[in-house]
N, C-alpha and C positions, 0 to 999 in steps of 0.2 A: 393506553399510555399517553401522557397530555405528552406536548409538543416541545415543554422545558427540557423533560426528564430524556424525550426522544435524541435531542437536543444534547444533554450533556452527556448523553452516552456515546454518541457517536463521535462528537469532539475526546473524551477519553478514550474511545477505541481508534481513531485514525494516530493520536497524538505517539499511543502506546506501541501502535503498527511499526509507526515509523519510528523509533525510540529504539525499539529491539534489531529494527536493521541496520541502525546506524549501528546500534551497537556488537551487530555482529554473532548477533545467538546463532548456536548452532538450529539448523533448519527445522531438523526436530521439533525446536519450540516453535517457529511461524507455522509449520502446518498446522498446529491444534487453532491455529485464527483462520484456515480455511475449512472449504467447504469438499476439501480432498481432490477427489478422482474429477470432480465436476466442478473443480476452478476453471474458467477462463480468464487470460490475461491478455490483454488488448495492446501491449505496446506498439507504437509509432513502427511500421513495415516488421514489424517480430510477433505476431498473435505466437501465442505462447498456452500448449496444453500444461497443464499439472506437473509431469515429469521435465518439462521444458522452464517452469517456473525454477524447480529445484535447481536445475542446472547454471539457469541465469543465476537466482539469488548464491549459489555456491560458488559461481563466477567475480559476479561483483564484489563478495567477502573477500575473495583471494585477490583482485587487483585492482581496490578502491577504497579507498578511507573516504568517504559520504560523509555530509549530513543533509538531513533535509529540512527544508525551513517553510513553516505554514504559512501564508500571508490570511486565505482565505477560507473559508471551513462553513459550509451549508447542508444542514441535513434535515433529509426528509422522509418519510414513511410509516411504517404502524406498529402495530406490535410483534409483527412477525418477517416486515422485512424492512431495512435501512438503505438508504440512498447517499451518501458524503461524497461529495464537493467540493474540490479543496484548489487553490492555486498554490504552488509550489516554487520554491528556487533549489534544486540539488547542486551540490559543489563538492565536487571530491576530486582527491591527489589521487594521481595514479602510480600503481606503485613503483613504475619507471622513470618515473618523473613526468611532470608538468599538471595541471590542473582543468576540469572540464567542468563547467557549469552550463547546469539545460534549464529549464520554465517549462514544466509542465502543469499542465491540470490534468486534475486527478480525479476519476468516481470512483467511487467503491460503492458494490453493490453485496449488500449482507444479507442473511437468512438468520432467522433464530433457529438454533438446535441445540438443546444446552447452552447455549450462548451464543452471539453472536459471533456468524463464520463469513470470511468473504466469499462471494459465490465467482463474483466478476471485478477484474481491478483494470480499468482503462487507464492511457495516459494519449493526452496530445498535445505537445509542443507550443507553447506561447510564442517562443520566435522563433 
């Protein structure tokens, strides 16, 4: 796979990633973009198994209107597996009120399997 094509897939797979969680799909649809049983999730003091993902992302639908905004987006890899790079601003209401914005960056590590799955999603804190 040349490096363009590498390239725009994996800016439409982070852009779409994050697209669908702002907007709140139900889980159902994010898991067909992992790698199932053998996601790891890397957040900041929360590594997070597969069933601890569900739980988060079914958390944050229930007390956060998000969105996430890309600044920076770098991908690398072959044809069977992708690396994305992204700097991030997330900003969302809580549903109790008041407002949280974090700075993360972001990798996402994919596998091809039928399509690209995430296997590993880190985040670490810009400030």
């Amino acid at each position: 796979m040349e490096e363009r094509e590498l390239t725009e897939q994996g800016e439409a797979f982070i852009r779409g990633w994050y697209a669908r969680i702002d907007a709140k799909v139900p889980f159902e649809e994010i898991v067909g973009d992992t790698a199932g049983e053998s996601l790891i999730v890397d957040f900041p003091g929360n590594p997070l198994d597969f069933c601890g993902f569900k739980s988060w992302y079914e958390g944050q639908c229930r007390d956060f209107t998000g969105r996430h905004q890309l600044h920076t987006v770098r991908v690398s890899g072959s044809d069977t597996e992708m690396e994305i790079f992204s700097e991030i601003t997330w900003t969302a209401e809580k549903t109790e009120g008041g407002t949280l914005t974090l700075y993360p960056n972001v990798t996402l590590r994919l596998v091809m399997d039928g399509g690209w799955k995430v296997r590993y999603y880190g985040c670490v804190d810009r400030k």
